[in-house]
Phi, psi and omega in degrees: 000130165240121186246199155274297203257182152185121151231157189222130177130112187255065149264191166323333188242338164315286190284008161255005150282328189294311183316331161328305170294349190284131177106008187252023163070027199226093181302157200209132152255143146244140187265143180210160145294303160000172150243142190311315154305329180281316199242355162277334194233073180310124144320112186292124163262021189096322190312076176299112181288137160257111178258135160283191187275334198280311201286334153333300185286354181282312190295297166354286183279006172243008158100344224241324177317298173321322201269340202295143157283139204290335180287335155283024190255120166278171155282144142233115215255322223169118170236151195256161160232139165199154194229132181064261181240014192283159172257004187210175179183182183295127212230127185240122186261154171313295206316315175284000165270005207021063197220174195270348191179152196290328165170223169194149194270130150229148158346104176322320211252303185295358168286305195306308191275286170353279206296334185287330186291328188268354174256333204267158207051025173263121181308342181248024183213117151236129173258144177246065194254186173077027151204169205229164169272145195248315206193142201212126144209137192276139185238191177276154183067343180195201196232119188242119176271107185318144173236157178256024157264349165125343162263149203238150163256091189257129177226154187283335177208146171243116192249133164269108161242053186228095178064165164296350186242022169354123133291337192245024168251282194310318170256011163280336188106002204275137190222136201237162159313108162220185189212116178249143212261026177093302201258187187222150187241148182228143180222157169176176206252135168256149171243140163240158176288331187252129181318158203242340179046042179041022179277115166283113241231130131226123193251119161286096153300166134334061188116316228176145174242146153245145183208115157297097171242131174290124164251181164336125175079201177291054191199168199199171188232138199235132181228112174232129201242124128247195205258183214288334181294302194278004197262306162328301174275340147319287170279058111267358178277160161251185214287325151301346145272357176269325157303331177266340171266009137316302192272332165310303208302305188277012171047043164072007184294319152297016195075220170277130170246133168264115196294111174214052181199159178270173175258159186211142211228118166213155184264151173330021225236102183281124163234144192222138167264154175278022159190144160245013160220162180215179185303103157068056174187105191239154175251150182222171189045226178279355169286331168253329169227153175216102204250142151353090191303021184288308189272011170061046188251020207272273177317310164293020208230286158351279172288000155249350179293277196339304189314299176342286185298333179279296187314328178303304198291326172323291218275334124003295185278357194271316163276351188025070168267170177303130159273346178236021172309138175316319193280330183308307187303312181328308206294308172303302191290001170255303182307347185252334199270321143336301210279341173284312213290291200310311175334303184284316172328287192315276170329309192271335167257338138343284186326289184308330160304311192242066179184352174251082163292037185298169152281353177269318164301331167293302186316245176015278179310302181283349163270329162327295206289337170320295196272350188265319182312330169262012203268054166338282177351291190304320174255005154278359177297296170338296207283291142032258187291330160288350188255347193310155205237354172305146203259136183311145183253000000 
């Protein structure tokens, strides 16, 4: 078999990259391990997406907005910081971005089926699932990748987009950072008595983070990250006490809570690759960065890098220059790795901060969250950046 692309890993970034490609006069493979049923009807995993106005319009233009059901899109409106035992905290608003709302959560598993929906059946595009890759080997002009049913895939360019713990980053040689923070993020959807007013909450506690993202009506998606043992016991409670030890955690400020989603458990694990292209061969998505969900910059991160890469490659072919030229690639990995790097900085010394209850460390943090809440500047830069509403560059 021979294509232009292969890429491998049919998520979210995988397959909004093929859809990228589509029409650009460029045969396309995606690869998956999966089975062809686990990715046309994805399972819902608990995961509430935070979109920016930039990663909307990305969804927009590739047809993928469109198909999400609209009762399932929440606003986000407002978002809170709050620490330790405080009742307010830095507070980031639409008005300061001067918009009606900060963006909006949708569902992980309805993105996954959009994007599977806006690919399958596309002519220049084959998905390929239910096999894993064994081996990359560079030949001149391209890349023949091994499948471990025994078949070979040979392409002009391989894009890796499978996951933060990517096999295949590993077998281009690419070697990456990573940080594991210890700990377990547990998510599910609650219904509450008191209204959210579509404000998203991440409360650094004491001993535990919490994080409130509002959907529609009386109801939120509740994120609790702790260390793995004391996590353990969590997910051994059944759903009428995990609700009621929620509604502790969250100290009755939302009422009564009612458990009215299963729960789902990941582990903590922060990644930076230490290059994201190698020969006729690039990474994208959680492959090239995999960031800390605190500040929810993971997936938008994600979905403008591929545009980098697709708008690079597009215009390559267009002109009909190499799609894997050394300099074109050159170009995606100093433009996605600028727009990453501080972002994964930033996010890892947040995480380390406001999650270390030394005592020095709290005064630090609560005086932090002080001066920025009066900071105008600071929080229209924040409010800013989440609302540009411009397609990546």
């Amino acid at each position: 078999m021979q294509v232009d692309i292969a890429i491998v890993g049919a998520g979210p970034a995988g397959l909004c990259f093929a859809r990228s490609l589509a029409g650009s006069g460029l045969r396309v493979a995606v690869l998956e391990r999966q089975p062809h049923a686990s990715i046309a009807a994805p399972a819902f995993d608990g995961r509430e997406i935070a979109l920016t106005h930039a990663s909307r319009r990305i969804l927009d233009d590739l047809g993928l907005w469109a198909r999400i059901d609209p009762e399932q899109i929440s606003d986000l409106r407002d978002a809170r910081i709050i620490d330790g035992d405080a009742t307010d905290g830095l507070t980031i608003t639409a008005g300061d971005g001067r918009r009606d709302q900060l963006g909006w959560l949708v569902p992980n598993h309805l993105i996954r089926q959009a994007a599977f929906d806006t690919v399958d059946g596309l002519d220049d595009v084959e998905l390929l699932c239910g096999v894993g890759v064994s081996g990359i080997v560079h030949r001149s002009g391209g890349v023949d990748v091994m499948l471990q049913d025994g078949r070979t895939l040979g392409a002009r360019l391989l894009v890796a987009a499978d996951s933060r713990f990517s096999e295949v980053r590993r077998m281009l040689g690419i070697g990456a950072r990573s940080r594991d923070f210890g700990k377990r993020m547990l998510v599910c959807r609650v219904a509450h008595e008191k209204p959210h007013a579509h404000v998203a909450w991440e409360w650094f506690d004491y001993g535990q983070t919490l994080a409130l993202l509002p959907l529609n009506g009386h109801r939120a998606s509740v994120v609790l990250t702790l260390p793995p043992q004391q996590m353990r016991e969590v997910e051994a409670l059944d759903d009428a006490a995990f609700a009621a030890d929620m509604q502790r955690r969250f100290r009755d400020r939302l009422g009564t809570m009612t458990t009215i989603g299963t729960r789902h458990v990941y582990p903590l694990v922060g990644v930076f690759a230490d290059r994201f292209v190698a020969g006729r061969a690039a990474l994208i998505g959680d492959a090239a960065v995999g960031m800390h969900p605190v500040t929810a910059h993971g997936f938008n991160l994600g979905l403008q890098g591929q545009a980098r890469l697709a708008a690079e490659i597009r215009e390559a072919a267009a002109a009909g220059r190499d799609i894997a030229g050394e300099r074109m690639l050159r170009r995606y990995d100093r433009a996605h790795r600028s727009a990453a790097w501080p972002l994964f900085a930033a996010t890892g010394l947040v995480a380390s901060l406001y999650t270390d209850d030394r005592p020095s460390a709290r005064l630090l943090r609560t005086a932090t969250l002080r001066i920025a809440n009066r900071l105008a500047p600071f929080r229209r830069a924040i409010a800013a950046h989440l609302t540009q509403g411009g397609a990546a560059k």
